[in-house]
SEVOMI-394869 format. One record per atom (N, C-alpha, C): z, y, x. Coordinates in pm, whole numbers, plus 32768, in hexadecimal, padded with zeros to 4 digits. Each point is the difference from the previous one (the first is absolute). Layout:
<recs>
ZYX
...
</recs>
This chain:
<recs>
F961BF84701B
8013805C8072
809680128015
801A80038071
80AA7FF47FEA
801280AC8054
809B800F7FFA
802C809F8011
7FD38042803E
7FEF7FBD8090
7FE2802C80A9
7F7A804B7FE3
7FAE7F957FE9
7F8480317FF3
7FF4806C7FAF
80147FE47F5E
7FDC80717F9C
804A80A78051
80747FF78037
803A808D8050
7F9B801C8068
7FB97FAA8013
7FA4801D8092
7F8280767FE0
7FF67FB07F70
7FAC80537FC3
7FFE80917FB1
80717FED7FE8
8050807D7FC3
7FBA8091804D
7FE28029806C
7FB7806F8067
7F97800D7FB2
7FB27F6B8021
7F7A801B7FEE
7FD780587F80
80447F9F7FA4
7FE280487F43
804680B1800F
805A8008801E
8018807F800F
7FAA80728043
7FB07FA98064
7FBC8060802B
7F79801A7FCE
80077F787FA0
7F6280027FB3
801080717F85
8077801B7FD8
801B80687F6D
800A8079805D
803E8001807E
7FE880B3800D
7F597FED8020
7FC07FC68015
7F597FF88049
7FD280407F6A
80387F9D7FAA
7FC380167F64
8035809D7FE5
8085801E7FE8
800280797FEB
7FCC807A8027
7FEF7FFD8094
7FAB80748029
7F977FDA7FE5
7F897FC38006
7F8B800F7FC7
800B803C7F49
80667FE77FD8
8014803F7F5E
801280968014
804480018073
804C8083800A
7FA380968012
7F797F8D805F
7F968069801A
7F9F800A7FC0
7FF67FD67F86
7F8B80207F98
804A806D7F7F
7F8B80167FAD
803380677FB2
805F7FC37F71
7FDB7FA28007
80297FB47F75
805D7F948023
804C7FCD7FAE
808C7F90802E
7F707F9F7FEB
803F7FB780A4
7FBE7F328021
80577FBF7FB1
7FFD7FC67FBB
80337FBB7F87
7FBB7FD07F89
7FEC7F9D7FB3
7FC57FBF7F91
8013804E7F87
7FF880457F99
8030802E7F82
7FA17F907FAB
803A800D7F9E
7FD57F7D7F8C
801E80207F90
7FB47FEC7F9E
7FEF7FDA7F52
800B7F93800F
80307FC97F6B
80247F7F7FD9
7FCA80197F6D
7FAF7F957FD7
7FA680317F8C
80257F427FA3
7FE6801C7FB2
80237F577FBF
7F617FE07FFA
801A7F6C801E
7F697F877FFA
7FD27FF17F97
7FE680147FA4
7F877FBF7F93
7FCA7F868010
7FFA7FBD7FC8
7FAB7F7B7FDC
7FCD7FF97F8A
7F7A80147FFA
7FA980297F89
7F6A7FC68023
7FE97FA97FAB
7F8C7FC57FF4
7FD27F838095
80927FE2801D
7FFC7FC6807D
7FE4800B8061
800280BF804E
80278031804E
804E806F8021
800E8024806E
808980488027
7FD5808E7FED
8052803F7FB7
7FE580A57FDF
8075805D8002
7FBD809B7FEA
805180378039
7FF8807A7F8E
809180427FD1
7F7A80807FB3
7FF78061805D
7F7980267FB3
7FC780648060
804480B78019
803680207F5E
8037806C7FED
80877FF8805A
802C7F808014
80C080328045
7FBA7FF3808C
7F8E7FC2803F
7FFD801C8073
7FBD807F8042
7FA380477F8B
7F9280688033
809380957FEC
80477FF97F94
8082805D7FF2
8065800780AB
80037F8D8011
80437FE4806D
7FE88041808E
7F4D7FFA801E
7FD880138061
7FB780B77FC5
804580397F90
7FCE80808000
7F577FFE7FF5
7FD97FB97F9F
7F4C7FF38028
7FE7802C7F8E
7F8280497FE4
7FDB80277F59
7FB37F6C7FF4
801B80077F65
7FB47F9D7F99
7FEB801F7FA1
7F5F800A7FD6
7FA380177F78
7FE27F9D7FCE
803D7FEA7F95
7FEC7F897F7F
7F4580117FB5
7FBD7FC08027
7F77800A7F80
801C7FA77FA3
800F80037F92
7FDD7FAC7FC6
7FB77FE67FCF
7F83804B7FCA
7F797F967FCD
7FD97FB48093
7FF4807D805F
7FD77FA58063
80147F928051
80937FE47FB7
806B7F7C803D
7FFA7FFD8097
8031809B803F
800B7FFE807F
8051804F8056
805C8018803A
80368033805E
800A804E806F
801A806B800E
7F9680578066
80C280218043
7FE67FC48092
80A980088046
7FD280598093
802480637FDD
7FCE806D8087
8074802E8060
8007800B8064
8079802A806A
7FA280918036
804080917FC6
7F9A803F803E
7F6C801A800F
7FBD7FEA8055
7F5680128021
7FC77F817FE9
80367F847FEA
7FDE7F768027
80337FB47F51
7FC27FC17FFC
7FE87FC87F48
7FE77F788013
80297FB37F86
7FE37F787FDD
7FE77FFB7F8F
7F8D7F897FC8
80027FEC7F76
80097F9A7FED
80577FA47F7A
802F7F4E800B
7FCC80147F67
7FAC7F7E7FC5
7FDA7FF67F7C
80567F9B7FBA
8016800C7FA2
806A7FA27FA6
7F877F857FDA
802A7F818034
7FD77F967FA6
7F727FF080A3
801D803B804F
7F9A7FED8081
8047800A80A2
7FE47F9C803E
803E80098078
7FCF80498082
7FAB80327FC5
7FA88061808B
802A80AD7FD7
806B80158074
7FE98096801F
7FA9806C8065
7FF5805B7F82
7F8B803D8062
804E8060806E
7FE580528076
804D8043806A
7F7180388075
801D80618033
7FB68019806D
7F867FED7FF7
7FB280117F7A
7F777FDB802E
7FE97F4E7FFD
806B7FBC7FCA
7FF27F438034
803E7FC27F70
7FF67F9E7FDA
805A7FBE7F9B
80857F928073
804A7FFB7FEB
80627F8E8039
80407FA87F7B
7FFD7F797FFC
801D7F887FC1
80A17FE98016
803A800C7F86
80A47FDE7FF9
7FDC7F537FC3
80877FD68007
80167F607FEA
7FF47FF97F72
8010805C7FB4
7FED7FEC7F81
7FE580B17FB4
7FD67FE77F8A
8011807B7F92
805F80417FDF
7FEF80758014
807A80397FF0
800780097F3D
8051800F7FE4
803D7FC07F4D
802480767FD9
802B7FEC7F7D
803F80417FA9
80837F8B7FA4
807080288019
80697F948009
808B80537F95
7FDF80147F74
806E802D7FC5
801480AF801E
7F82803C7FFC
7FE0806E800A
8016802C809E
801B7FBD803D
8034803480A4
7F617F9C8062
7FE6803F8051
7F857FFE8041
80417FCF8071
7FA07F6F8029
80397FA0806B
7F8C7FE68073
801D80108074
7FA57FC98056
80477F8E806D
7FA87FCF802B
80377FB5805E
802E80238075
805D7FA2805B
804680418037
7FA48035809E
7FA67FAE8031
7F9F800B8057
7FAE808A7FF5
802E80327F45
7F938095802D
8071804D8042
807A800E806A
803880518029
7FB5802180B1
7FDC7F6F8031
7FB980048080
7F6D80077FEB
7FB07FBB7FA4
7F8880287FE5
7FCF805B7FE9
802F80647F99
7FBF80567FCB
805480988002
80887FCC7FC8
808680A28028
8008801B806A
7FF87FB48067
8007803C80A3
7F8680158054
7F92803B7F8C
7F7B802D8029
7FF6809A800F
806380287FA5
800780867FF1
808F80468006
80647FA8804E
805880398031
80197FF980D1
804280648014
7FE780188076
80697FC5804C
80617FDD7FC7
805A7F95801D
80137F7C7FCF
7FB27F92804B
801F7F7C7FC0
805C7FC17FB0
7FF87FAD7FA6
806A7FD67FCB
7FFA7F807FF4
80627F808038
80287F7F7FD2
804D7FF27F9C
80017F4D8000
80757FD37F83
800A7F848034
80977FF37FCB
7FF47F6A7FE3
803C7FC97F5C
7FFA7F848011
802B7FF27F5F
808C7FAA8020
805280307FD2
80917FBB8028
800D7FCC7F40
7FEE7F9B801A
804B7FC27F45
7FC480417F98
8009802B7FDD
7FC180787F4F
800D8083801F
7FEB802A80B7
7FE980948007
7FC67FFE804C
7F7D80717FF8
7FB58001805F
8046808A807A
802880088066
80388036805D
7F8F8066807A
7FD680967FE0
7FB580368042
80478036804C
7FB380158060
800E80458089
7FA280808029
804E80548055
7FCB808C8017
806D80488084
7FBA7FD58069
8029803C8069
806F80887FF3
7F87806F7FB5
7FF5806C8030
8046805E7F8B
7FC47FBE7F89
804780427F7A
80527FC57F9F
8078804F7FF3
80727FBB7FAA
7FB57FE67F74
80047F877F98
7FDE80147F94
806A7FCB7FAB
805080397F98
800F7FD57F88
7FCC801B7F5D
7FFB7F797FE9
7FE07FE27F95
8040806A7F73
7FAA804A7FCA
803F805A7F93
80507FC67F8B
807F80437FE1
80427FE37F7F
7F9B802B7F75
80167F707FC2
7F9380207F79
80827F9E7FBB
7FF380337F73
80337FD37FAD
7FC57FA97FAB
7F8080018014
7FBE7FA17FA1
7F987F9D8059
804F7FDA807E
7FDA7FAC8028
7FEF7F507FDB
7F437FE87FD8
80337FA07FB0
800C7F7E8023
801C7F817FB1
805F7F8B8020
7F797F988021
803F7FED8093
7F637F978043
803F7F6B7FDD
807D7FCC7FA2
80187FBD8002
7FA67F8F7FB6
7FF07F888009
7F997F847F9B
7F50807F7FF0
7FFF802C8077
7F627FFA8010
7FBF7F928033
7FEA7FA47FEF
7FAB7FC78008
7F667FBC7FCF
7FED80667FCA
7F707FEE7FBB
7FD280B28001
7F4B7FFC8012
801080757FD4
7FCF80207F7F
802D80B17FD1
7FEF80357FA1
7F9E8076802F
7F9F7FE77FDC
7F7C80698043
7FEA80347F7E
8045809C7FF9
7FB780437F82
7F9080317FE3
7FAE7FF080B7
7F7280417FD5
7F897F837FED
80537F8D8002
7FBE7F7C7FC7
800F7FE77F77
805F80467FAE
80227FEC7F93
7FA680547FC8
7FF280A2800F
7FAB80707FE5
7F757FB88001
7FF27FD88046
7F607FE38061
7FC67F9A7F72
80727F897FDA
7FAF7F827FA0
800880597F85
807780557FD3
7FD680447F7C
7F85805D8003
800180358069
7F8080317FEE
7F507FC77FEB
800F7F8D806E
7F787FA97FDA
7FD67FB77F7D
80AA7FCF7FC3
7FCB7FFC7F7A
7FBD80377F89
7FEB809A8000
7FB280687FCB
7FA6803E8065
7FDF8051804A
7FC2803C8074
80017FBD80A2
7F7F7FFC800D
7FCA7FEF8083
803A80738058
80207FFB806A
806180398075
7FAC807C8019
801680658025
7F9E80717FF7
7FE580278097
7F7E7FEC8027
7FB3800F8095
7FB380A7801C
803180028080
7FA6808F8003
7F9280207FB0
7FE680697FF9
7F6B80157F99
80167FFE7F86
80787FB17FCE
80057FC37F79
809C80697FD3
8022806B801C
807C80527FDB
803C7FD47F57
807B7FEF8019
802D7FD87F53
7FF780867FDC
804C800B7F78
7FE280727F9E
807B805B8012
80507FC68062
80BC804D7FFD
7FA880A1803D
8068805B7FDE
7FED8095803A
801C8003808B
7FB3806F8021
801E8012808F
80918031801E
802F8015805C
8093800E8013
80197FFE80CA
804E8086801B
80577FE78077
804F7FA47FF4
802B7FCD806F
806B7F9E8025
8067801F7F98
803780A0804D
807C802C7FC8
803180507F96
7F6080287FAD
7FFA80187FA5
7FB680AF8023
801980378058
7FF8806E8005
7FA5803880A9
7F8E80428016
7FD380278069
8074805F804D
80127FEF8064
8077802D8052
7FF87FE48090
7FB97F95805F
7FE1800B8085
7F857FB97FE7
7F8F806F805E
7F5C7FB4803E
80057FF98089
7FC77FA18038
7FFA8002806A
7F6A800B8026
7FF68042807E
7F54800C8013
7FDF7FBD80AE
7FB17FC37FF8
7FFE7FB3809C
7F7480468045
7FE680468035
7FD980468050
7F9A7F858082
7F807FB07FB6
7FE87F96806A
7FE7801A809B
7FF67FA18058
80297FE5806A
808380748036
7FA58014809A
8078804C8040
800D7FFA809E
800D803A804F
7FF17FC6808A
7FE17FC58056
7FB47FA4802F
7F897FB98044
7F9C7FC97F95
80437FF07F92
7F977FBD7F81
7FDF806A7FC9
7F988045805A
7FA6807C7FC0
7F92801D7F59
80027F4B8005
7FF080117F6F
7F3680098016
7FA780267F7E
7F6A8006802F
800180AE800F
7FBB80288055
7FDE807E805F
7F5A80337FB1
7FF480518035
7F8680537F98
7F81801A809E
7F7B80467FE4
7FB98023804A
803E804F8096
803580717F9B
803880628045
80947FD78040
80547F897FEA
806A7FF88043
8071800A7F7F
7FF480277FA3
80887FFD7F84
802D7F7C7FCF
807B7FE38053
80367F827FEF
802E7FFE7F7D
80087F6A7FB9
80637FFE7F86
80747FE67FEB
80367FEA8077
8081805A7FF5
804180597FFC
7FD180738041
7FE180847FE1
800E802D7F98
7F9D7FB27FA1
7FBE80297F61
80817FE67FAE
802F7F938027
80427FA87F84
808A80748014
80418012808B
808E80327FEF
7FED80AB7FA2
7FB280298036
7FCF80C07FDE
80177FE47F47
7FC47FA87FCF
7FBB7FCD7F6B
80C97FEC7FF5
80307F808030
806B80087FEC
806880787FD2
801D80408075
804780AA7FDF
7FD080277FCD
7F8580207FD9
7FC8803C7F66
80417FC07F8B
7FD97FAB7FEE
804A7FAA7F8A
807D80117FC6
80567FC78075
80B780268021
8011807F7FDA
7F9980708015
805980827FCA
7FC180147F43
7F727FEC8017
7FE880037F64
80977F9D7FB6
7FE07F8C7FFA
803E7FB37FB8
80B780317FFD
80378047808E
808180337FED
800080697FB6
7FBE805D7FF2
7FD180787FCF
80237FF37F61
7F9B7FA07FC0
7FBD800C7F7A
802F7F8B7FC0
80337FAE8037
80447F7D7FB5
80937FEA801E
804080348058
808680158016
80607F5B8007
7F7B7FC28091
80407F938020
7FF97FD7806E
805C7F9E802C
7FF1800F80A8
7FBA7F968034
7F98804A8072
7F8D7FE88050
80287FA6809A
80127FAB7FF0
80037FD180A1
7F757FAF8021
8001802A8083
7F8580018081
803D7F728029
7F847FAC8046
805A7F898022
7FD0801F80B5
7FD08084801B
7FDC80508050
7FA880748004
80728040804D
8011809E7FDB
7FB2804E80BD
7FC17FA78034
7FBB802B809E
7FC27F8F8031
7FAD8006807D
7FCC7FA28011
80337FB28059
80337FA27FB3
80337F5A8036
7FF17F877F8A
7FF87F8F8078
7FFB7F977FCE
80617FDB7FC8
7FBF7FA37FAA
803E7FC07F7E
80047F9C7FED
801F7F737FDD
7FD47F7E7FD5
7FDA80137F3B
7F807FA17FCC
800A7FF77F8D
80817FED7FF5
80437F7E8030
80A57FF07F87
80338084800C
801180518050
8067805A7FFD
7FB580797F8E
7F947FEE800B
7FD580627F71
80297FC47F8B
7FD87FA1800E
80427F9F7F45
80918007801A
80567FDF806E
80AE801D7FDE
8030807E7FEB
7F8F8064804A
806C80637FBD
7FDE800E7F79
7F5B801F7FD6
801C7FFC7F5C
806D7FAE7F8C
801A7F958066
80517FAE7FB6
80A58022801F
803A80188067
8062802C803A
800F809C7F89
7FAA804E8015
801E808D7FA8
80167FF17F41
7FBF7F8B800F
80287F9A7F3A
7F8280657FCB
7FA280218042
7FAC804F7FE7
7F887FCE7F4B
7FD5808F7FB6
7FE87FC17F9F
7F607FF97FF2
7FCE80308096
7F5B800C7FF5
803580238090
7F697F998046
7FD1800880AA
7F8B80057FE2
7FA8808D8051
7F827FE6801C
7FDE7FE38094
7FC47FB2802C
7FC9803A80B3
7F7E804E7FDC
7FF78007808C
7F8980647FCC
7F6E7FE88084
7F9F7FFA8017
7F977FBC8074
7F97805C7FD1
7F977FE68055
7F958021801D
7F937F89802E
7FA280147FD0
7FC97F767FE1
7F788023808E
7FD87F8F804E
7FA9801C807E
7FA17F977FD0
7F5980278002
7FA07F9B800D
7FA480228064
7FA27FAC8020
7FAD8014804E
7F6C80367FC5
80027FE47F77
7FA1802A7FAE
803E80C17FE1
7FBB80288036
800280CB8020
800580317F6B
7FC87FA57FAB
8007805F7F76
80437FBE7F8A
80457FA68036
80957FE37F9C
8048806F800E
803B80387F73
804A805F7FDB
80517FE97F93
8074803F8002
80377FFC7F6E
80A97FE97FF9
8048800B7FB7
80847FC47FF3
80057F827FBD
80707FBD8012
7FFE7F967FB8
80AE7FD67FEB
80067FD07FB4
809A7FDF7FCF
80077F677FEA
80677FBB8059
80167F7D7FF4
80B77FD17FE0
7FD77F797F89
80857FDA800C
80027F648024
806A7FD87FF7
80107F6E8038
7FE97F8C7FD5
7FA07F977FE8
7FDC7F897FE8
7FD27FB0807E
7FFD7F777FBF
7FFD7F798045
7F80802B8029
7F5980247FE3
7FB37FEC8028
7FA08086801E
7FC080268067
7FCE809D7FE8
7FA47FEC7F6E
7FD580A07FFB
7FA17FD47F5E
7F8C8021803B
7FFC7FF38083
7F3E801F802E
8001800D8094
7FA78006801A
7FCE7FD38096
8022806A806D
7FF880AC7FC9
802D804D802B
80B080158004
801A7FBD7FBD
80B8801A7FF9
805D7F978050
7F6E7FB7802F
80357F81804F
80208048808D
7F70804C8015
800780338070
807A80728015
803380107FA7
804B806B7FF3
807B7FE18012
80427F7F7FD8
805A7FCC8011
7FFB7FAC8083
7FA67FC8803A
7FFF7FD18072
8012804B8058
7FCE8093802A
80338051803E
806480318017
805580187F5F
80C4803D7FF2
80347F848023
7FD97F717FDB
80797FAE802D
80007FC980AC
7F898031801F
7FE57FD280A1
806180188063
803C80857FBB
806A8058802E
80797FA18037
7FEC7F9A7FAB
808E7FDA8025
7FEA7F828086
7FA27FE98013
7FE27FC7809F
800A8016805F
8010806F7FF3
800C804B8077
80C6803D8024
80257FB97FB7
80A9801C7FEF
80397FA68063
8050800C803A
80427F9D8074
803C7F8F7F8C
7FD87F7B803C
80307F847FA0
7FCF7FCE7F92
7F8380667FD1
7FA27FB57FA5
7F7A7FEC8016
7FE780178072
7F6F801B8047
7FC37F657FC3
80267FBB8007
7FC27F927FC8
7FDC7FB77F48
804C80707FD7
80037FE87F78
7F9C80367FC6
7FC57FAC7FA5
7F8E80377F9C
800680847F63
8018803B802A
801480827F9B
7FDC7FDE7F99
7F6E7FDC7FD4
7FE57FF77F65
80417F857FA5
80137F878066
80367F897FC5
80A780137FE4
802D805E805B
807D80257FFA
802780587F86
7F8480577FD4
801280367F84
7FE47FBA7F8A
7FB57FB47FEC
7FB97FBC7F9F
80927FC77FDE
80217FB28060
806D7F817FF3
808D806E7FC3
802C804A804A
806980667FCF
7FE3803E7F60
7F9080087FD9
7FDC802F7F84
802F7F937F9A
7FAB7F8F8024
801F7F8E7FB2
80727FDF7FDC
807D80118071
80637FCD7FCF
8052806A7FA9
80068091800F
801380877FE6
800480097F58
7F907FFA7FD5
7F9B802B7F6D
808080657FE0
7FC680898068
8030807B7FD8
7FF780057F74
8089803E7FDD
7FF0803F7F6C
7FBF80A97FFF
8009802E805E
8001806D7FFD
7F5980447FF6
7FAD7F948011
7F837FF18017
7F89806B7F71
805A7FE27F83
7FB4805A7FB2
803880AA8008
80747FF18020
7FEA80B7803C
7FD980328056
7FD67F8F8067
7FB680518073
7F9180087FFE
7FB17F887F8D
7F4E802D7FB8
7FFC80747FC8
807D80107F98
7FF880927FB6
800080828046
806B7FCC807C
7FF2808F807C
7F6780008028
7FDD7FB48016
7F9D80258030
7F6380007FE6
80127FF87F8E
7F8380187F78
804E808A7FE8
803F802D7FF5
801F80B07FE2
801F8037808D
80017FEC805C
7FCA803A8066
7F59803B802C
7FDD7F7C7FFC
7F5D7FF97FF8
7FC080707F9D
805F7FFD7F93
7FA2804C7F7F
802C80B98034
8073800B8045
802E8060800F
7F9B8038809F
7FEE7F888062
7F7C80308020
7FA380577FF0
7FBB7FBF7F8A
7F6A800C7FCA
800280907FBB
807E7FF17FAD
8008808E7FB5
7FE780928072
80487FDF8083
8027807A806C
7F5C7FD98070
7FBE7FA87FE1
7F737FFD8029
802E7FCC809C
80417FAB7FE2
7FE97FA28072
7FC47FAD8004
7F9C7FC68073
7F8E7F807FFE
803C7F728001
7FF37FAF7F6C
80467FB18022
7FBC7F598051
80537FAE802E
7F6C7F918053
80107FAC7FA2
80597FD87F82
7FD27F7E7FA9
8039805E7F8E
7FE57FA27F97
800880237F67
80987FFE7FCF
802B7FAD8047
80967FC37FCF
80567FF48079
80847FB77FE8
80667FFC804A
7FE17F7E802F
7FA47FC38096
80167F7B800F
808A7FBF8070
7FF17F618001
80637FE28009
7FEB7F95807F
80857FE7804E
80017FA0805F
80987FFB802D
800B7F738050
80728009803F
802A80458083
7FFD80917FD5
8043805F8064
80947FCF803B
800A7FD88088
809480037FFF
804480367FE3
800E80C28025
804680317FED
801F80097F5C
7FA87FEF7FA3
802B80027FA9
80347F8D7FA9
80127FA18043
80197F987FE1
80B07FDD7FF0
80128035805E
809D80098024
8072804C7FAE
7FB180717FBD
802A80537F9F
803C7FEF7F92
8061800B7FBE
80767FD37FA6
7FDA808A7FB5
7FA4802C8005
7FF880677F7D
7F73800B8010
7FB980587F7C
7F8580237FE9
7FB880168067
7F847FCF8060
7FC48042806D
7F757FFC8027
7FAE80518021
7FAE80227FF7
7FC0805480A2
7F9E7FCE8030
7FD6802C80A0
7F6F803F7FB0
801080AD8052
7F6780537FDB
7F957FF680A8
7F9B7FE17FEA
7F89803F8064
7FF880737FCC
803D80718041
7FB780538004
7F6B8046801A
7FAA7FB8803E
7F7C80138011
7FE67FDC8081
7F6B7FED8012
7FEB7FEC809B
7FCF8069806C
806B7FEE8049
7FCA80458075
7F907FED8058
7FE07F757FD7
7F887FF98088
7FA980347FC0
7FF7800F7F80
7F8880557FAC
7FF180A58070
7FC580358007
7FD48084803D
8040806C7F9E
7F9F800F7F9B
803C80657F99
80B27FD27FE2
800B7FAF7FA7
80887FD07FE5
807F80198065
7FCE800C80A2
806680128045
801F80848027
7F8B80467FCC
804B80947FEC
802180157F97
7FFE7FC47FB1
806F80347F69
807E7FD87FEB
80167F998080
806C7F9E802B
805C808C803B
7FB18040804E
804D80618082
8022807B7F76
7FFF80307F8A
7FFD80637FF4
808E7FDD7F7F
805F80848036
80537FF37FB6
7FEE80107F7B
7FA8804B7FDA
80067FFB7F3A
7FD07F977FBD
7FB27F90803A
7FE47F917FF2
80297FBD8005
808F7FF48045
80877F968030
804780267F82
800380737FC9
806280697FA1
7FDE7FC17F73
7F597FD47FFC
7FDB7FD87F8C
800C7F587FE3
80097FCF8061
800D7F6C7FEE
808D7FFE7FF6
80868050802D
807C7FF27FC7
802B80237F82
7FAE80657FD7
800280487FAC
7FF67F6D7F7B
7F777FD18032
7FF37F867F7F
80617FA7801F
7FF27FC48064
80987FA07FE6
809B80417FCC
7FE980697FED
8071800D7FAC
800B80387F7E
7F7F80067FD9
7FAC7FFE7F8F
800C7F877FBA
7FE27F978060
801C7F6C7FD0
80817FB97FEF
80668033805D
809C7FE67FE2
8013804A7F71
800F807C8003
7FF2803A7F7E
7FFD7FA97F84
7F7B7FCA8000
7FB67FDD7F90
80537F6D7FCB
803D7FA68097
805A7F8F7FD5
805F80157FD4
802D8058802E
809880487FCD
7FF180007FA0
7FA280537FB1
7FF17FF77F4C
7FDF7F8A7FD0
7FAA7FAA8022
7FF97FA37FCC
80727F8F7FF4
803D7FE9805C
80697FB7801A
806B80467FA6
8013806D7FE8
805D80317FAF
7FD3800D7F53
7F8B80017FF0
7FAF7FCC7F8E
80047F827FB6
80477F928083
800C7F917FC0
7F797FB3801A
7F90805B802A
7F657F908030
800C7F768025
</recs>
């Protein structure tokens, strides 16, 4: 291009940067690129990233499981879970497929670089690109400045090239003495909080605002039931155990399941119950019942029971097409909550705390299925039927406050009772 011309042009570009600037000028946030620069990994012969300097970066919480070899990365109301040594993350009610497994690489946790558009920009509200310039991977973010935090013990990605999977190493010492331990089958370790100590419950209050939940003869929705039962609870349990109670709703509005499982998880909470009301068409089913989370229901009635709570989520904008129970089953599988034998124990001393205060109970025991909501849960958890309303009698014992008073009353009869045990060493 020779002088004449390129000066000819000189207007035009000038007038294309003030065009650009005022459109910057009139939004709330600077038009401009901000960027992290994160180093490439090459591990196991693909491209990785760690996950801790980028989730620090972008301000996101991250819960480490480790029996459960899984990851729970929440922004707020909206959650992800990535399994170590598996390439399917679960999100929204859906699993999504990364290019590879996310690892364990010299104690620092690696995913690939594709889970930033696949799966991290599912639950953030501002997109994020990259590109990979040489041995750094280079993100992008319109809207929010990010840098990368000073750590001192940032460690050396240098001659990774192979991986070091410690929960592959754990995994063969273990098969050489003991078979891998499957729901139903609890090892002999004591029960135990996360953090050692009861200090936040969270209570989920089911449905909520157009998801009226099952309704009684007379019109007593269970949503209704579940929030009233809720604030009962919240003040016993603040009262008499001197720990803090969060509602994952506190009036009537809608909710998504994830956003009930993130906040329990968001609050680092050390016990979530939800709480339902169970609807049949058969008039003289009655009773409470207490469920925790496994791969398969344990009976024909808990199927129905779970087919109903997870239906919920079909009706959510963007998953209308997704199959709820396969979505739980499959999320369980990859999961194998640890937390799974304190939420049998919650709720075998719930039940018993029941029976003692002469409540009708509908099964013998605590059965089990893949509840979503409880599926998602990074601590002990446990969903109650409170009883049925379509029953006639039952839905007026539903409407009456000293009856709401007595079913809180036992569930915290039954927290109680873990507390000691767990501190017993059980």
């Amino acid at each position: 291009m020779n002088l004449k011309i390129a000066i000819n042009k000189l207007p035009i570009f000038a007038a294309f940067l003030w065009l650009l600037c005022s459109l910057c000028a009139a939004t709330d946030s600077p038009c401009e690129f901000n960027q992290v620069t994160v180093e490439l990994i090459h591990a196991n012969g693909h491209q990785q990233i760690d996950l801790s300097v980028l989730t620090r970066a972008l301000g996101l919480e991250r819960v480490w499981n480790a029996l459960g070899r899984k990851v729970i990365v929440s922004n707020r109301d909206k959650f992800l879970v990535l399994f170590v040594g598996n390439n399917r993350v679960a999100l929204d009610g859906k699993i999504v497929r990364l290019s590879t497994s996310p690892s364990i690489v010299n104690g620092v946790i690696l995913v690939p670089v594709d889970f930033i558009t696949k799966a991290l920009n599912e639950i953030l509200e501002d997109k994020l690109s990259f590109d990979i310039v040489g041995e750094r991977v280079v993100i992008f973010d319109r809207r929010k400045g990010m840098e990368v935090p000073a750590d001192s013990q940032q460690p050396n990605y240098a001659g990774m090239n192979y991986l070091q999977n410690e929960l592959v190493r754990e995994e063969e010492a273990s098969n050489g003495s003991t078979e891998s331990t499957t729901m139903g089958s609890p090892t002999n370790e004591g029960l135990h909080f996360r953090d050692a100590d009861l200090d936040v419950i969270v209570i989920d209050p089911g449905h909520g605002g157009a998801d009226t939940g099952d309704s009684g003869p007379t019109g007593l929705l269970e949503k209704e039931v579940t929030l009233k039962l809720a604030m009962r609870l919240k003040k016993i349990l603040e009262k008499k155990m001197n720990v803090r109670v969060v509602l994952t709703r506190e009036s009537d509005a809608p909710i998504s399941i994830e956003r009930r499982t993130a906040r329990a998880n968001s609050e680092k909470a050390d016990l979530f119950i939800s709480l339902h009301a169970n609807g049949s068409l058969n008039r003289d089913l009655s009773g409470l019942r207490a469920f925790v989370a496994s791969v398969e229901a344990s009976d024909a009635a808990t199927e129905k029971t779970i087919s109903d709570e997870n239906q919920v989520i079909t009706q959510e904008p963007g998953n209308e097409a997704q199959k709820p129970n396969e979505f739980a089953a499959m999320l369980w599988e990859l999961s194998e909550n640890e937390s799974y034998r304190e939420g049998l124990a919650l709720a075998e001393n719930i039940l018993a705390a029941c029976k003692t205060n002469r409540i009708e109970l509908g099964s013998n025991g605590p059965d089990q299925g893949p509840f979503i909501v409880l599926i998602g849960a990074s601590m002990p958890a446990v969903l109650i039927e409170v009883g049925y309303p379509t029953n006639p009698a039952e839905e007026q014992l539903l409407k009456r406050d000293d009856y709401l008073d007595r079913i809180a009353e036992s569930i915290y009869r039954g927290i109680v009772k873990l507390k000691t045990q767990i501190a017993a060493g059980s």
